[in-house]
C-alpha positions in Angstrom: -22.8 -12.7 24.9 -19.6 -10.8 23.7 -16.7 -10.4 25.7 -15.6 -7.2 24.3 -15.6 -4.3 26.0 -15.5 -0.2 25.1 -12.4 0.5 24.0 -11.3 -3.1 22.7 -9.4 -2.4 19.4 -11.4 -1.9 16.1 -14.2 -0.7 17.7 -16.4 2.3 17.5 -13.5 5.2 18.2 -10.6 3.2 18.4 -7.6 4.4 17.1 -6.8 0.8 15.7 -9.8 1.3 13.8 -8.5 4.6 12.5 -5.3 2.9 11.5 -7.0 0.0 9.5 -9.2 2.3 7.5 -6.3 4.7 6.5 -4.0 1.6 5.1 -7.3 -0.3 3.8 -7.2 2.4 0.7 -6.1 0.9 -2.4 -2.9 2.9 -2.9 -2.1 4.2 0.6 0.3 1.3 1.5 2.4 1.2 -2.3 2.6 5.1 -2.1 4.2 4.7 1.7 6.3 1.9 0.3 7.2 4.0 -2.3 8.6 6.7 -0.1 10.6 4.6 2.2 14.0 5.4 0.5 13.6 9.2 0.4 11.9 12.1 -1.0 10.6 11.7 -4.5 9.4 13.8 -6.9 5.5 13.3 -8.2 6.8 12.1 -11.7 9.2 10.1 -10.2 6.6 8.4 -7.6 4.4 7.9 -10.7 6.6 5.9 -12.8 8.0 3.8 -9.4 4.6 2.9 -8.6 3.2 2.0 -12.1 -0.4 1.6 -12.6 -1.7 4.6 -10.7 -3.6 7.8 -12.3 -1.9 11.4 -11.7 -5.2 12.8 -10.1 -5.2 9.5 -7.5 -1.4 9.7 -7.0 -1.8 13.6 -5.8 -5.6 12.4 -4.1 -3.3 10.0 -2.2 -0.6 12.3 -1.2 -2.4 14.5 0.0 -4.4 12.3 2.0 -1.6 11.1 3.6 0.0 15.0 4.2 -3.3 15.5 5.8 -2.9 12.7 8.6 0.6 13.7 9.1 2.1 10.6 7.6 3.7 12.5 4.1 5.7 15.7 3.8 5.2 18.2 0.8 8.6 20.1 0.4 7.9 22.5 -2.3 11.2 24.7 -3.5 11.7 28.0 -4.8 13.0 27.3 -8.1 12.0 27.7 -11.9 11.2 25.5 -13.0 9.1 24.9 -9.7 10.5 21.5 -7.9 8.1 19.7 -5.6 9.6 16.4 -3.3 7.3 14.3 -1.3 8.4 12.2 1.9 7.4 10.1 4.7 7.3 11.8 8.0 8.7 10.2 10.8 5.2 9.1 11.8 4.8 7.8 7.9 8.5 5.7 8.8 6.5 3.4 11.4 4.0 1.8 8.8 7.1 0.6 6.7 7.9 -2.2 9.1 3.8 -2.9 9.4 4.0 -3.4 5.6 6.8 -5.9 5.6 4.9 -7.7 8.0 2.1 -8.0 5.3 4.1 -8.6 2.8 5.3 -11.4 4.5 1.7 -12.7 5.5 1.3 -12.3 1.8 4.0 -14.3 0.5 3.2 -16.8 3.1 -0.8 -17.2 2.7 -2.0 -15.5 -0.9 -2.1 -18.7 -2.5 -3.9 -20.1 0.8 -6.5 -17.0 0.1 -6.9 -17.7 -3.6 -7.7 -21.5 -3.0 -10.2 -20.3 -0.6 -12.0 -18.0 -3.1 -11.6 -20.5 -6.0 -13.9 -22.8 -3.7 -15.8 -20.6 -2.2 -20.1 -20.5 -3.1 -19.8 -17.1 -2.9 -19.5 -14.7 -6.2 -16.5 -12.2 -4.7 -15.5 -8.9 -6.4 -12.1 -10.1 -6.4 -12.2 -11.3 -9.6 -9.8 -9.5 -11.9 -7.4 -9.8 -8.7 -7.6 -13.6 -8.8 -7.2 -13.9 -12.5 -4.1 -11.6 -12.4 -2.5 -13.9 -9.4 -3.6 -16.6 -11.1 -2.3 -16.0 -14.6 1.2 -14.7 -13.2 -0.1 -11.3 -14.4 0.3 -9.5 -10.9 2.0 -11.8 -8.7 4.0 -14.1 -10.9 6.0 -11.5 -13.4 8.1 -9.7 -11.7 9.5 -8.0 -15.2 6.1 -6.0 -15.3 6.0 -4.7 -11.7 7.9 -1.6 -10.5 10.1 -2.4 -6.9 7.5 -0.9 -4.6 4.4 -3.2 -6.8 6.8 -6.1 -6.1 7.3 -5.3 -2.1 3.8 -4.6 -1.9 2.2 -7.6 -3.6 5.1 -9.8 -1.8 7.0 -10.0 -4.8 10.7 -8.5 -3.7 13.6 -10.5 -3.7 14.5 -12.1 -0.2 18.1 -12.7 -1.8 20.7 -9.7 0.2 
């Protein structure tokens, strides 16, 4: 018999749930990360981040504007200038992310043991080869500052 109850976090119509699902998305926690020093312009965000398409970069954004966590600040200029930034609500999921990041640093190679003996095929793959290899995680000269937070790589020197 389970001991959880209605309303127990990550359960049907839990707002923990909500929360999990909206950071779960590939590029929802980079792009936040990505924010976290100020507003940036689209090209801007695009090159800071790396590895991610135009057309998912403004998919993203504009996810994120939708659940209140990004501001679109659009100005009257020519040629037209458009800035993106975290709301304040979009501010409280940078600490989250340090947290992870930390987990990250702490356990990925902990997770990547586990998958290299598991019995199971995993989809995870092309992510264990790139850890593995040094092509995501190990080279740090290939990833932009918010791929390095994000993946656990940023400097812990001051």
């Amino acid at each position: 018999m389970s001991s959880f109850s209605p309303g127990d976090p990550f359960l049907a119509d839990c707002p923990a749930r909500l929360a999990v699902e909206l950071i779960a998305d590939k590029w929802t926690v980079v792009v936040l990360y990505g924010l976290s020093q100020g507003p940036v312009r689209h090209g801007e965000l695009l090159k800071l981040i790396g590895d991610i398409s135009r057309k998912m970069l403004t998919q993203t954004l504009r996810r994120l504007e939708a659940h209140g966590l990004v501001r679109r600040h659009a100005y009257a200029e020519v040629p037209p200038r458009v800035e993106y930034e975290l709301t304040p609500l979009g501010a409280t999921l940078i600490d989250p992310i340090h947290m992870l990041t930390e987990w990250a640093r702490a356990n990925g190679d902990a997770v990547l043991d586990a998958l290299d003996a598991s019995e199971y095929p995993s989809d995870e793959g092309p992510l264990r080869l790139r850890l593995k290899t040094g092509a995501g995680a190990g080279h740090q000269r290939h990833a932009s500052p918010a791929q390095q937070e994000t993946r656990g790589l940023a400097s812990q020197s001051p």
